[in-house]
C-alpha positions, -999 to 999 in steps of 0.1 A, spaced: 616 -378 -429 618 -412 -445 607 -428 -409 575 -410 -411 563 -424 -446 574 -458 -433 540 -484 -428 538 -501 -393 539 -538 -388 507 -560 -378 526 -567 -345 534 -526 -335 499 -517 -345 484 -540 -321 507 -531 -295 499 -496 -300 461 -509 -300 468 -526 -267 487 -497 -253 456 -472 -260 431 -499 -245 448 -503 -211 452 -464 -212 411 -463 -217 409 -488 -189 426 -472 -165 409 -433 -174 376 -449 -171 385 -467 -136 400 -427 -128 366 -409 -142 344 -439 -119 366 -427 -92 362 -390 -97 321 -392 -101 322 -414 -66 340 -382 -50 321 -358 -63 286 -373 -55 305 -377 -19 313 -339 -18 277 -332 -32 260 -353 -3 282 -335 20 270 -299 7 236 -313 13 238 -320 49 258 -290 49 222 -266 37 201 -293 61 226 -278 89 215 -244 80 180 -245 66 171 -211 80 188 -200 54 171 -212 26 134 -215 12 110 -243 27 110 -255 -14 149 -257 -16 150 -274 15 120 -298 4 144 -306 -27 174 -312 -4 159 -335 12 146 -358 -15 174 -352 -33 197 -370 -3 168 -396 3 172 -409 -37 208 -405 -38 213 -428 -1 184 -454 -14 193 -485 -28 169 -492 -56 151 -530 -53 170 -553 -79 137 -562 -94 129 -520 -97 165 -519 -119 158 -554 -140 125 -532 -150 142 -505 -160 166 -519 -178 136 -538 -202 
């Protein structure tokens, strides 16, 4: 019981503080990672209606389309310096 009440030092808070930032580092590299593969998977359900277009509306396929042309375009670096004004 007494070890709870006890206050931590300077040195074991900013190891702690340390310990929690390199934990956040590495979940954010693991959530980048995640959001590659599913944008990966969602490109490859896209080709995967284009393959069988007869099955779906002449809008959804429309949509399909644009959707993969935007997601495969690189945007011009002097289009993303504009945006981010």
């Amino acid at each position: 019981m007494e070890a709870k009440n006890e206050k931590m030092s300077y040195e074991q808070l900013e190891n702690i503080a340390h310990q929690l930032s390199e934990q956040n580092r590495n979940m954010y590299a693991k959530l980048q990672e995640l959001q590659s593969n599913m944008m990966l998977k969602r490109l490859d359900f896209l080709f995967r209606v284009l393959e069988n277009e007869k099955m779906f509306p002449d809008e959804y396929i429309d949509s399909v389309v644009d959707e993969i042309r935007e997601s495969l375009t690189i945007p011009d670096k002097e289009d993303n310096e504009s945006e981010t004004e």
